[in-house]
KOLKE-733871 format. One record per residue (C-alpha): residue number from 0; x, y, z; chain. Coordinates in nm, 3 decimals. Each point is the difference from the previous one (the first is absolute). Layout:
<nodes>
[NUM [X Y Z] "A"]
...
</nodes>
This chain:
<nodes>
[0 [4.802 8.242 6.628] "A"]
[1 [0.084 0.324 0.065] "A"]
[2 [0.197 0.145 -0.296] "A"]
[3 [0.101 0.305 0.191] "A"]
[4 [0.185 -0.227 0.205] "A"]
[5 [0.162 -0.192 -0.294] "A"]
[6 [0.149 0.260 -0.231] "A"]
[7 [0.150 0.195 0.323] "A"]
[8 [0.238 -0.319 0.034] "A"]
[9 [0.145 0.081 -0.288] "A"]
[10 [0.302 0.231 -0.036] "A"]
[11 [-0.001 0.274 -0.338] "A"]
[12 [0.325 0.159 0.131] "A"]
[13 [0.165 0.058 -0.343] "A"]
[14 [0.266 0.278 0.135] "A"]
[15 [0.237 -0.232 0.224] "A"]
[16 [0.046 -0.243 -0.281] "A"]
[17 [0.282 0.135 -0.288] "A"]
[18 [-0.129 0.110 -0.303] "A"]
[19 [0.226 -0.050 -0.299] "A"]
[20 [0.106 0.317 -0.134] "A"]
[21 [-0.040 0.123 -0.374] "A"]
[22 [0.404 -0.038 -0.039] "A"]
[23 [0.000 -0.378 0.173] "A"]
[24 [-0.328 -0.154 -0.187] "A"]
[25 [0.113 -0.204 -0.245] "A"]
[26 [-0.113 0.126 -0.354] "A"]
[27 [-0.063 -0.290 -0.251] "A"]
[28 [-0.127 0.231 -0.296] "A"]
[29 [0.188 0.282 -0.211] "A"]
[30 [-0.138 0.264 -0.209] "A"]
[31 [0.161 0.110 -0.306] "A"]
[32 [0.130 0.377 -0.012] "A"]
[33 [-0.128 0.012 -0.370] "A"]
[34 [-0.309 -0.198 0.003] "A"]
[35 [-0.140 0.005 0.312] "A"]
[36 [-0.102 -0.400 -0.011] "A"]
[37 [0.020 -0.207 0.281] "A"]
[38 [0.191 -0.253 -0.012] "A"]
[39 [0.144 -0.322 0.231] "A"]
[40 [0.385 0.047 0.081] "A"]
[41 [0.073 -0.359 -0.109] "A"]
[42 [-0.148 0.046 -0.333] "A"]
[43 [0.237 0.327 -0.019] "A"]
[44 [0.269 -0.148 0.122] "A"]
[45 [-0.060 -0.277 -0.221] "A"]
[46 [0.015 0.241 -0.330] "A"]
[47 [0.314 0.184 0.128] "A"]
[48 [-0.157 0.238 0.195] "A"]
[49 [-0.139 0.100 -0.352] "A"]
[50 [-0.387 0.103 0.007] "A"]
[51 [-0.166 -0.258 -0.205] "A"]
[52 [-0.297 0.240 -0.071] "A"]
[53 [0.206 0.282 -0.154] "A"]
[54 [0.340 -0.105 -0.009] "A"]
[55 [0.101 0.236 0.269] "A"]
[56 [0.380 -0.081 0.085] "A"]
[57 [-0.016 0.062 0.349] "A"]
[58 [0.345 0.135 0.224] "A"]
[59 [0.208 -0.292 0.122] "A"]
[60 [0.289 -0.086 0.212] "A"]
[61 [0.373 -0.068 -0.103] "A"]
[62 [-0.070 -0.332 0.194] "A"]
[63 [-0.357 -0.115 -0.219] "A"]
[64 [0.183 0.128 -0.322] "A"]
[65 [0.355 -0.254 0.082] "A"]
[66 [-0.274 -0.255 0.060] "A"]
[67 [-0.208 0.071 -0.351] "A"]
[68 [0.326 0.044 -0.260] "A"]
[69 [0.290 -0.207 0.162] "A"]
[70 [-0.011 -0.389 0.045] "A"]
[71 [-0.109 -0.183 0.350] "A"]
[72 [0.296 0.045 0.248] "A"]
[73 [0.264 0.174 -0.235] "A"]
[74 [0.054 0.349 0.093] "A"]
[75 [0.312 0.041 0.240] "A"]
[76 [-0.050 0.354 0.146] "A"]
[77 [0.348 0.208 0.050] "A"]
[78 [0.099 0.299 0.182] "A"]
[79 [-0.289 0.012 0.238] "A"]
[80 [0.152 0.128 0.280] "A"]
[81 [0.111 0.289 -0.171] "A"]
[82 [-0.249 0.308 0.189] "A"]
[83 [-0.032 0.378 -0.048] "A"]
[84 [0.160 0.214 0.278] "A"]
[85 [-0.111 0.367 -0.011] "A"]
[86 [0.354 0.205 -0.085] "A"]
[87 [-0.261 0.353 0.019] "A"]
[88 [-0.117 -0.031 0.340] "A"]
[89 [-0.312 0.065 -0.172] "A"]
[90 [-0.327 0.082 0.150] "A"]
[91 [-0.341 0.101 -0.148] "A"]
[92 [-0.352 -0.087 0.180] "A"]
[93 [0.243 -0.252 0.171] "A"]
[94 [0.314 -0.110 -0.049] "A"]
[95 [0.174 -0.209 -0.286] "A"]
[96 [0.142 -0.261 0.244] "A"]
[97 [-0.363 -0.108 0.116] "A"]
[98 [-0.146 -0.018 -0.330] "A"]
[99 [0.269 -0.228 -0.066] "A"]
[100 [-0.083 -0.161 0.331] "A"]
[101 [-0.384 -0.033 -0.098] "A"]
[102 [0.043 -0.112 -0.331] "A"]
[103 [0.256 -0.308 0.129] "A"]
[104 [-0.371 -0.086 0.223] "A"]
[105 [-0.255 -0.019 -0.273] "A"]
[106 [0.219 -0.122 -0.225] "A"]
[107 [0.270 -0.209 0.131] "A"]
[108 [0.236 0.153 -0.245] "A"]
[109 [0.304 0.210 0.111] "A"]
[110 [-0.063 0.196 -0.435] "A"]
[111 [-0.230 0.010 -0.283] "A"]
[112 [0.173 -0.254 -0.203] "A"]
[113 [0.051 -0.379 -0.006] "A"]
[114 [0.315 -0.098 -0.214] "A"]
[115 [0.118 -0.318 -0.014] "A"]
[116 [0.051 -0.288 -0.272] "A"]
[117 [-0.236 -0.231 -0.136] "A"]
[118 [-0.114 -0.226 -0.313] "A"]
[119 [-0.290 0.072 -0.276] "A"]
[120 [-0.088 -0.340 -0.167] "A"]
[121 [0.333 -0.117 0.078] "A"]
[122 [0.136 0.352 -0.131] "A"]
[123 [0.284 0.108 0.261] "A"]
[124 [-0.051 0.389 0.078] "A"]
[125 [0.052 0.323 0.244] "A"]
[126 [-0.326 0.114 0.139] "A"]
[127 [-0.038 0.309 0.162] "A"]
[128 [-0.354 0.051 0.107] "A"]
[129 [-0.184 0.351 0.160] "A"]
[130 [-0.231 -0.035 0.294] "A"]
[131 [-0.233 0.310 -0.012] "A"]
[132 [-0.095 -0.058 0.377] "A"]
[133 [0.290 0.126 0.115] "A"]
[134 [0.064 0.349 0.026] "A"]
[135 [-0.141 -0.027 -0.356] "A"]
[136 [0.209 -0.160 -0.135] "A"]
[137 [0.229 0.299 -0.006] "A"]
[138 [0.353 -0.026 -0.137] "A"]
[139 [0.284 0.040 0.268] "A"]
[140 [0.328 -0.051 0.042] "A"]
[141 [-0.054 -0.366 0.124] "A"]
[142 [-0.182 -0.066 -0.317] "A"]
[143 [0.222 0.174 -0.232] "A"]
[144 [0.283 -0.248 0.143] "A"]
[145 [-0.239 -0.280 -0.036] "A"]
[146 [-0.047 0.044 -0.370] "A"]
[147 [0.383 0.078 -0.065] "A"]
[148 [0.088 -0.293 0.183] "A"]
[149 [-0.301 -0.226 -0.215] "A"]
[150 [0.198 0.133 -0.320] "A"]
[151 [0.350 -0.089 0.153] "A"]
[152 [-0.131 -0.372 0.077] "A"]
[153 [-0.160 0.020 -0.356] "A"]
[154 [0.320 0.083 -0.245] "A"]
[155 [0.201 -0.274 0.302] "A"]
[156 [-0.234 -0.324 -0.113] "A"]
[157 [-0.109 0.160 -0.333] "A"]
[158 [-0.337 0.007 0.056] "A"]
[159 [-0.262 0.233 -0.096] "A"]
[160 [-0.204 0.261 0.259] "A"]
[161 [-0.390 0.063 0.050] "A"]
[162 [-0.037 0.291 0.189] "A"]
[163 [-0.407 0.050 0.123] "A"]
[164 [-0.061 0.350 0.105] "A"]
[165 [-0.293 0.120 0.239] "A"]
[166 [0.123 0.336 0.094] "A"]
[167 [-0.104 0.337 0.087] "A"]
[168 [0.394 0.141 -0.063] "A"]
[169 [0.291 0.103 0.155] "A"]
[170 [-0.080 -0.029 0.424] "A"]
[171 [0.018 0.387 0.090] "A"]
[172 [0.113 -0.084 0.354] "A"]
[173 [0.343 -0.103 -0.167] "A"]
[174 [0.027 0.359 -0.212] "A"]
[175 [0.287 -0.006 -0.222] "A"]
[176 [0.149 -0.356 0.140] "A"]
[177 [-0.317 -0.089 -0.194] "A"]
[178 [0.010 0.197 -0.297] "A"]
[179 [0.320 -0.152 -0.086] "A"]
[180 [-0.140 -0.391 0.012] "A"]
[181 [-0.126 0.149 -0.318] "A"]
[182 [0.338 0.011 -0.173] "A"]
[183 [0.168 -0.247 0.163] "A"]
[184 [-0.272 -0.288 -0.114] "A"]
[185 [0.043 0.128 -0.336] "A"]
[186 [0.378 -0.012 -0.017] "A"]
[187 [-0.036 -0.362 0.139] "A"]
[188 [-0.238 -0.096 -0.276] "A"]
[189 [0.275 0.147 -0.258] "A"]
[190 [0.232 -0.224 0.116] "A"]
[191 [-0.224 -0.301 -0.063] "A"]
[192 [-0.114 0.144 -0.351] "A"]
[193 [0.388 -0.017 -0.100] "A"]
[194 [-0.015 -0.348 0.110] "A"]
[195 [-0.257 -0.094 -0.226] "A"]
[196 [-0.253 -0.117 0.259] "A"]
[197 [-0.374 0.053 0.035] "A"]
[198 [-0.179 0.261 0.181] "A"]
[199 [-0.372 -0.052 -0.023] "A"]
[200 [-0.228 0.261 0.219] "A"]
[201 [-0.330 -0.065 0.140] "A"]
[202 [-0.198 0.322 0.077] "A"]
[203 [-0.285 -0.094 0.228] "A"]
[204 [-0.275 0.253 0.222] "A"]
[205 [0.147 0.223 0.069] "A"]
[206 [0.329 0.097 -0.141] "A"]
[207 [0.075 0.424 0.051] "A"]
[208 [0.240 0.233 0.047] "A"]
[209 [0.370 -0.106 -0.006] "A"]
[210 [-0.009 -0.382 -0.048] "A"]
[211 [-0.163 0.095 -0.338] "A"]
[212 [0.218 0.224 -0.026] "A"]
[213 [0.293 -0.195 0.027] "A"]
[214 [0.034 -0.380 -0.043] "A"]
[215 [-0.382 -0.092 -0.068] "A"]
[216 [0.025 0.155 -0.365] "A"]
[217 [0.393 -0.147 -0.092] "A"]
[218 [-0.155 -0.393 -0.069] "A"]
[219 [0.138 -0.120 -0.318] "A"]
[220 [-0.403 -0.111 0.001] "A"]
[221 [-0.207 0.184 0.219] "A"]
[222 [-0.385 -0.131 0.091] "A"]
[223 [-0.264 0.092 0.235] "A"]
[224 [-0.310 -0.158 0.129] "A"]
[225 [-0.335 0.120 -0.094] "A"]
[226 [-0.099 0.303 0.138] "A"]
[227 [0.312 0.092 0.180] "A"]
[228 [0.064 0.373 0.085] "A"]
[229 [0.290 0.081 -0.162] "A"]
[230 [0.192 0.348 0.030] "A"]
[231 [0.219 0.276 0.135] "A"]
[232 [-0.231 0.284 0.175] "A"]
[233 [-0.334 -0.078 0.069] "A"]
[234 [-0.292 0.134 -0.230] "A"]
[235 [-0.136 0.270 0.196] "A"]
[236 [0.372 0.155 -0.007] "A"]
[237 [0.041 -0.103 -0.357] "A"]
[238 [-0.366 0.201 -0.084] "A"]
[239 [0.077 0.335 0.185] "A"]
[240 [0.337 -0.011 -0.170] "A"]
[241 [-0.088 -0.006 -0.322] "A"]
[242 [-0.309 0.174 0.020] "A"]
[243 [-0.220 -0.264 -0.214] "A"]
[244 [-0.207 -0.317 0.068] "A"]
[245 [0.201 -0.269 -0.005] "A"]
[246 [-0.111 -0.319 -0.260] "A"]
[247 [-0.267 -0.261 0.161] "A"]
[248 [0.221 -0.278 0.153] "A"]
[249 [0.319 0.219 -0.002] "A"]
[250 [0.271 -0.211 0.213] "A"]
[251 [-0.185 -0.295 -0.034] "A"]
[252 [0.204 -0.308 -0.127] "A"]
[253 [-0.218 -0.018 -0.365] "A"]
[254 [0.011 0.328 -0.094] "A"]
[255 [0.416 0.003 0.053] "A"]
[256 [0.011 -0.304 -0.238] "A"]
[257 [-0.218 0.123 -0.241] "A"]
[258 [0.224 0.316 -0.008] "A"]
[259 [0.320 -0.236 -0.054] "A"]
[260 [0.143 0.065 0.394] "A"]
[261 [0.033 -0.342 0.132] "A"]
[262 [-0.025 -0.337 -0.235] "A"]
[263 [-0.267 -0.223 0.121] "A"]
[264 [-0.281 0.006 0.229] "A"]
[265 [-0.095 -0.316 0.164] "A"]
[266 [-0.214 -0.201 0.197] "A"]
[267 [0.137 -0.120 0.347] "A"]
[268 [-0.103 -0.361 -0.046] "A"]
[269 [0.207 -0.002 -0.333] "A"]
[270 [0.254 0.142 0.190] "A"]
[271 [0.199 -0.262 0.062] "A"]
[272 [0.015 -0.174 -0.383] "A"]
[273 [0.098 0.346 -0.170] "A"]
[274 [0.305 0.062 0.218] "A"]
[275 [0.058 -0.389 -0.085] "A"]
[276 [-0.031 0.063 -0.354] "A"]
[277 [0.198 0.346 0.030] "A"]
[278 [0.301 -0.177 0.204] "A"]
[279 [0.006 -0.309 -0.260] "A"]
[280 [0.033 0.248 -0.273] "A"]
[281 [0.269 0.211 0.189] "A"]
[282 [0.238 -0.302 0.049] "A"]
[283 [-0.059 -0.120 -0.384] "A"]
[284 [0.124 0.295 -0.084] "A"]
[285 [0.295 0.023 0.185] "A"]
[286 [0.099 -0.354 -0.112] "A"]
[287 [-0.026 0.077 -0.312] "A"]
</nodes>
């Protein structure tokens, strides 16, 4: 047999067939940011995206976090079509109207927050909830309105609000329409502080700039998950500022509880059973 003959039969033309592409290839393992291990996505997913080598809490979206803390099939979302039009005209490497435009693609959200009602172990409650992979999760004048409107429903049916941030501040495309979500969230949460209702506030990787600013630091019990960055003006600003070396772990979520700036730090699995215990407590106290 002539082998010559045998092997030329056969075709090796690799180029006309399509090769997946790095984006399209389906990835079925995820590395931890702090650890490095490698891990199967079902056994993350499994542990709440939570690394179960290091306990790495790993960046979520508002859509996996409704699904973790509220029960099966309860949230009712509201004011969704609300959407940001772009009063400056403004334009820097492009222009604010097709950010807008690209984040509505990847997303599939027309703003950086998810609002709606829901129940916690049968709790009733507001939930207003920060998606960081849009824009992110920068506060604008959609989600100011969002949150005032979560605080309107809350004093209506006397129920409590959780609000989750995952921001990097005040959207700068917006300017001052921005800047003023800042006082208009906190007026909001006055009113429902004179009606003797909860406000419990969930800082979560990362939450910067004006959102801490503003509402993220009003809770009547504010918590944060492990390891959440946690600030105003990032550290390399904070360090030529000052002049000094800032603390190890400075804007980390342990270091502000240790130093008595937020009340609890904890895990995202026990999520879910604190702000049931927190809630319970809440309403025994009113009744009483």
């Amino acid at each position: 047999m002539d082998l010559r003959n045998l092997f030329s039969k056969i075709s090796f033309d690799t180029k006309s067939k399509e090769q997946p592409t790095k984006k399209d290839a389906p990835s079925h393992w995820i590395k931890c940011p702090e650890c490095s291990a490698l891990m199967f996505f079902k056994e993350v997913e499994a542990q709440n995206n939570i690394c179960p080598k290091c306990n790495f809490h790993m960046r979520i979206g508002a859509k996996r976090r409704i699904e973790i803390l509220t029960d099966k099939d309860s949230f009712v979302e509201y004011d969704a079509e609300l959407k940001p039009n772009d009063p400056l005209k403004f334009v820097d490497k492009t222009s604010y109207k097709k950010r807008v435009e690209e984040a509505l693609k990847n997303t599939g959200k027309t703003s950086s927050v998810v609002s709606g009602e829901c129940t916690i172990n049968e709790i009733p409650v507001q939930l207003v909830v920060f998606d960081f992979a849009y824009m992110g999760g920068s506060l604008g004048s959609v989600e100011g309105e969002k949150i005032v409107r979560a605080v309107n429903r809350a004093i209506e049916k006397h129920q409590g609000l959780i609000i989750i941030s995952a921001s990097g501040g005040a959207r700068m495309q917006e300017s001052t329409f921005a800047l003023m979500q800042m006082a208009k969230t906190s007026a909001a949460l006055k009113k429902l502080d004179h009606a003797k209702l909860p406000f419990i506030s969930i800082l979560t990787d990362p939450t910067m700039g004006g959102v801490s600013a503003s509402f993220a630091f009003l809770g009547d019990i504010i918590m944060a998950e492990p390891g959440a960055l946690v600030g105003f003006a990032g550290q390399r600003v904070i360090k030529q500022t000052i002049g000094a070396d800032l603390p190890a772990g400075f804007q980390r979520a342990e270091f502000l509880l240790k130093n008595g700036s937020i009340d609890m730090v904890v895990n995202r699995a026990s999520m879910k059973q604190t702000l049931t215990d927190l809630l319970s407590m809440f309403s025994k106290e009113k009744i009483s």
